[in-house]
Structure formats: C-alpha cells, structure tokens
C-alpha positions in Angstrom: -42.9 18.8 -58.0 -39.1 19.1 -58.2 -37.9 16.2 -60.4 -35.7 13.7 -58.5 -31.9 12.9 -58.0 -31.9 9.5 -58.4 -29.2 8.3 -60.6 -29.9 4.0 -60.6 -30.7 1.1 -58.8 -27.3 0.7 -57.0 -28.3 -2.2 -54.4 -30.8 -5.0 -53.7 -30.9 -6.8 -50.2 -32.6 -10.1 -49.6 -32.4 -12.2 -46.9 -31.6 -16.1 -47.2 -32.7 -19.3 -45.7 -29.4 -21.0 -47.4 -26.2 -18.7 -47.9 -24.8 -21.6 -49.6 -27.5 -22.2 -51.9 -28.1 -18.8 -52.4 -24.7 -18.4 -53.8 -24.5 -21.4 -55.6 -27.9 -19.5 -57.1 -26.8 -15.8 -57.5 -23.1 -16.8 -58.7 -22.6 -20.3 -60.3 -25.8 -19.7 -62.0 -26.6 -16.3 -63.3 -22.7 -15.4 -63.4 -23.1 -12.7 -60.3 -19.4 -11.8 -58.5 -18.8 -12.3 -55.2 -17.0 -10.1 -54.1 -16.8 -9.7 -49.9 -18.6 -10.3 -47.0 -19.6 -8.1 -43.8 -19.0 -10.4 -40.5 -20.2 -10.3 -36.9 -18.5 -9.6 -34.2 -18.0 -13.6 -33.4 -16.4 -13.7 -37.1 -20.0 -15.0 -38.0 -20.6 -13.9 -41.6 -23.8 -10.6 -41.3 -23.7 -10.3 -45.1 -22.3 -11.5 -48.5 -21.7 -9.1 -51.0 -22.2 -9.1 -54.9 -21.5 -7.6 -57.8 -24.2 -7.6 -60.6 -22.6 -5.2 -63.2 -21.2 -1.5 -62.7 -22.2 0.0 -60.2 -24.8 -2.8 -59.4 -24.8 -4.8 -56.2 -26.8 -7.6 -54.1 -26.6 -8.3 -50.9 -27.4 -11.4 -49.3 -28.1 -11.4 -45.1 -28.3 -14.8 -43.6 -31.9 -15.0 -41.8 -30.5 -16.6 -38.5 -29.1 -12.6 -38.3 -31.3 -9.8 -36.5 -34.3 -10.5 -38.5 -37.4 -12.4 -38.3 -37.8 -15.3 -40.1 -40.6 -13.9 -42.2 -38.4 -11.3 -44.0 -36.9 -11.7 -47.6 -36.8 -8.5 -48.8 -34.5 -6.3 -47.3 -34.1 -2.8 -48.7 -33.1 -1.2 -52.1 -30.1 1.2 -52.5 -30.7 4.2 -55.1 -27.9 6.0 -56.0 -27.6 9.7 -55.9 -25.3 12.4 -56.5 -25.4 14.4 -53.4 -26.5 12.2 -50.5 -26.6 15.6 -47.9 -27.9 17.5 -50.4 -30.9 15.0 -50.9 -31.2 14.7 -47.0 -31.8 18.1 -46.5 -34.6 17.6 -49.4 -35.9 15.0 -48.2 -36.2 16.9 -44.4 -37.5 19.7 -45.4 -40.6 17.6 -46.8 -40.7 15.9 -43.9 -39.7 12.7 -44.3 -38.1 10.9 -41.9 -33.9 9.8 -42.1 -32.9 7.3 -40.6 -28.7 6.1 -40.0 -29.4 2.5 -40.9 -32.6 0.5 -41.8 -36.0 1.7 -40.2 -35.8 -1.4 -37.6 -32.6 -0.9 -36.7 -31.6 2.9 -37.1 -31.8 6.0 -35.3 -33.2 9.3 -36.6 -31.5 12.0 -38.5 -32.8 14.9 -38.0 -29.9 17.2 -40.3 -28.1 16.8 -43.3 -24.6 17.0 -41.2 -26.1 13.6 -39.4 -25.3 11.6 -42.6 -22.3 9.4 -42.5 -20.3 6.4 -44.0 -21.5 3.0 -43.5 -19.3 -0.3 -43.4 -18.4 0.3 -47.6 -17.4 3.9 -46.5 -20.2 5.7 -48.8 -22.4 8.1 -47.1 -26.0 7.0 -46.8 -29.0 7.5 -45.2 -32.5 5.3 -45.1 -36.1 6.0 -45.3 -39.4 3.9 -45.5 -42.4 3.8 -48.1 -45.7 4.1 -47.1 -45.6 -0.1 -47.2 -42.4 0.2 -44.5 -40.2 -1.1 -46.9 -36.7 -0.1 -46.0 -35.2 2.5 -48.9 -31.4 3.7 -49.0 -30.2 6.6 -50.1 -26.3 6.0 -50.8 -23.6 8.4 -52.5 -20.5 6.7 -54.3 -17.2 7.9 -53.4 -14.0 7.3 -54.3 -12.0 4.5 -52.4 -15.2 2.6 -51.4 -15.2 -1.0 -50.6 -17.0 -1.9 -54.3 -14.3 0.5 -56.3 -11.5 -2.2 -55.0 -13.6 -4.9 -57.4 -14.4 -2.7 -60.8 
C-alpha cells in the first residue's frame, strides 16, 4: 500500500449545546484563540472558529444549526500537501469525494471538482466506514487562518 499524504491534524469540529459556555471552556480555560466566526445568512453565527496552535484549529457549530440534536462530533480536517492530487488518489480507489460534509455535500466525481471553502483552502470530504465525516484540506497562502499566525 502506497504510504499516505497526510501531513497533521489541522481541524476538529464539534457541535455545542452552549456557544457561550463552550467558549468560556475552549478559551478562558485551556488558553485556545478565538479567532472568527462563519455566520448565516440572517447574520446568525454557523460557526466559531479557533486557533489551538500552528496550524491547529477547532471549530465549534451551534446545535440549533442544520444538525440534529444528537450530533457532537462533527468532522476532522487532515492536512495534505496536494489536495487534487490526493482526490485523484483517493478516486481512483474508489472512494467517494464529496464538496462539503457527507450530509450536506454533493459528489465529486474528478480532481478539477475540488474547490475553496469559506477559509479559501481547497478541500474535499469523505466518510469512514462508521460515517464519520473526514476533510481533506490544502493550506494556501492568504487563507482566512494565515491572517491570525
């Protein structure tokens, strides 16, 4: 087997009952950044954003958003160097891409299909065998998260 291109953990999302205690949790208390937030349409926040050290982030989705109430875990972010170059990989085993998490995304079915999300890095998602939602993410310059090194 072809060893992997995973460089690190770059991103953890969980869902909250309590933004507010959630933050009080992540950032008073273990000394995590915040650093932005992602907002609705209405001007509703979607998602607060974290920094936990280089490179590192957390992101914490309000439950009352698109989800059910019985999710906490969100998805996990790896890092890689070549995001199309790990999509074409990862098709030609024949696993499934997908633009944005499993529940919510549509499928890629080419490496070209990968794009930018909301931080401008390129990323695509896939699931494990449990259907936990795994993204694939590139770091570029000028990204959203370079602005807070």
């Amino acid at each position: 087997m072809e060893q992997h291109h995973f460089k690190d953990i770059g991103m953890l999302c969980f869902m909250v009952s309590n933004a507010k205690e959630a933050l009080h949790f992540y950032c008073d208390l273990l000394g995590f950044k915040f650093l932005f937030t992602f907002d609705n349409p209405d001007g509703s926040v979607f998602m607060y954003y974290l920094k936990i050290s280089d490179h590192q982030y957390l992101e914490l989705i309000p439950r009352k958003s698109v989800f059910t109430e019985e999710q906490r875990f969100h998805h996990v972010t790896f890092l890689v160097e070549d995001v199309k170059n790990e999509a074409k990989r990862l098709l030609d085993l024949g696993v499934q891409l997908y633009d944005g998490p499993v529940s919510m995304g549509h499928p890629i079915n080419c490496p070209g299909e990968v794009h930018s999300g909301g931080d401008r890095n390129p990323a695509f998602y896939i699931e494990d065998p449990d259907h936990n939602n795994i993204e694939l993410m590139q770091l570029i310059p000028g990204n959203i998260q370079a602005q807070y090194e």
